[in-house]
C-alpha positions as CSV (number, residue, x, y, z in Angstrom):
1,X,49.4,-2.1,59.2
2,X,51.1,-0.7,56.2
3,X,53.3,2.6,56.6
4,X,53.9,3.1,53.3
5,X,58.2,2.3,53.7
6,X,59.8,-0.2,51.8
7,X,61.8,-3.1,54.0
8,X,65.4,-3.4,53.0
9,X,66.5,-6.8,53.9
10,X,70.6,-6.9,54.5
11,X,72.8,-8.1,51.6
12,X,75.9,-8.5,53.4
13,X,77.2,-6.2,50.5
14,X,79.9,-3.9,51.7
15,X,78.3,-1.2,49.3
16,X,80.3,1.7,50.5
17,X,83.5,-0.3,49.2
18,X,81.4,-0.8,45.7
19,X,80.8,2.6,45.0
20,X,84.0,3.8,45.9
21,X,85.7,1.4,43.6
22,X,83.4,2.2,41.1
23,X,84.0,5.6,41.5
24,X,87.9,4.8,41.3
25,X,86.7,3.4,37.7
26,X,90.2,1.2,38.2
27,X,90.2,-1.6,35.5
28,X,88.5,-5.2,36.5
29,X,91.1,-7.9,36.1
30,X,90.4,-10.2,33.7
31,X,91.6,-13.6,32.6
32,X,91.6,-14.5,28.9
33,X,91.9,-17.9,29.8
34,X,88.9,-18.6,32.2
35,X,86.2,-15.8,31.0
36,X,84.3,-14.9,27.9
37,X,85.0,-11.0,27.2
38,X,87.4,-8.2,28.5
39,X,85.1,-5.8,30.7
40,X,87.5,-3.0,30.6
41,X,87.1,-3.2,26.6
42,X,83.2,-1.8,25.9
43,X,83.0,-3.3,22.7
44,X,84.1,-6.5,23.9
45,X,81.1,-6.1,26.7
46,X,78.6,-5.1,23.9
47,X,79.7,-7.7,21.6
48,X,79.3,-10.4,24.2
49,X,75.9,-9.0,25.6
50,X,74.2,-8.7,22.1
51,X,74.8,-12.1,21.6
52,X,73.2,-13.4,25.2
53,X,69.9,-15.3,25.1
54,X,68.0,-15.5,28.2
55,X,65.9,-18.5,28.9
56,X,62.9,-18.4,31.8
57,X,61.7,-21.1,32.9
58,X,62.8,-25.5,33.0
59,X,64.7,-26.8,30.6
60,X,62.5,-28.7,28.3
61,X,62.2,-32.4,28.6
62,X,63.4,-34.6,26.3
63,X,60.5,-36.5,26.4
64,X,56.7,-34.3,27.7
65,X,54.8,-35.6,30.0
66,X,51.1,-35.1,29.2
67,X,48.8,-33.3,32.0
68,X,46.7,-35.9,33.6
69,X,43.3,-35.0,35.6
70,X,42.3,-38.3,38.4
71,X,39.8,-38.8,40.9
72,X,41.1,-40.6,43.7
73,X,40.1,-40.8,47.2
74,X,40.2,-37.7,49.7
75,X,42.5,-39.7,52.0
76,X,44.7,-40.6,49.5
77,X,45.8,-37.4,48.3
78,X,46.2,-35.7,51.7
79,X,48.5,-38.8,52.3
80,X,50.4,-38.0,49.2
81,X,50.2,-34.2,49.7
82,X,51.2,-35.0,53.5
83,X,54.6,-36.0,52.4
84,X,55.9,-32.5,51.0
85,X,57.1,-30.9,47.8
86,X,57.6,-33.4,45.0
87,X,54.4,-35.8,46.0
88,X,53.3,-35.8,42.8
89,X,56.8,-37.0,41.4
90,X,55.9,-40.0,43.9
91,X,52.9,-40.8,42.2
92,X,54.3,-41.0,39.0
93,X,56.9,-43.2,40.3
94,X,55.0,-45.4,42.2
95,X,52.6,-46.0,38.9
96,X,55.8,-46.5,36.6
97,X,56.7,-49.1,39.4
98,X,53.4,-50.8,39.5
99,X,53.8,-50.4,35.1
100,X,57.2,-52.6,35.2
101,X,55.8,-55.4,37.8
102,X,53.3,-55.9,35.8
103,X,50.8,-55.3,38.1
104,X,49.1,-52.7,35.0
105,X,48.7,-53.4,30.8
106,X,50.0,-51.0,29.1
């Protein structure tokens, strides 16, 4: 049953040490040669920030697959299903197999 509290899961962040370093506001040592901005330098932080894209989601494919809705037999998907994530990715491979034998016209 619910008591209403929030369960904090362990990081195995030593968060005293960041806040007191934070607190020390001691510059971060930074590398020109290996990273993209200065973090002691705010504009530099801005600059770099204003200019970030975030993408959700896959990467599109090069190529889409269209969505594809089959009847087939009760047994036969629990078999597939049966056999864990990427079963679907099986199907599709076992048809592109069956494609290149010949054993389907495309």
């Amino acid at each position: 049953m619910p008591t209403g509290k929030k369960l904090i899961k362990p990081t195995g962040t030593d968060w005293e040490r960041v806040q007191s370093e934070a607190a020390q506001d001691a510059p971060i040592a930074f590398d020109p040669q290996t990273e993209p901005y200065d973090p002691n330098d705010p504009a530099a932080v801005t600059a770099f920030w204003s200019r970030a894209m975030v993408k959700r989601g896959r990467p599109a494919l090069a190529v889409k697959r269209p969505t594809l809705n089959m009847r087939v037999d009760a047994e036969v998907l629990e078999a597939f299903k049966a056999t864990g994530p990427g079963w679907q990715t099986r199907i599709n491979a076992l048809l592109r197999d069956a494609v290149h034998r010949g054993l389907a016209k495309v």
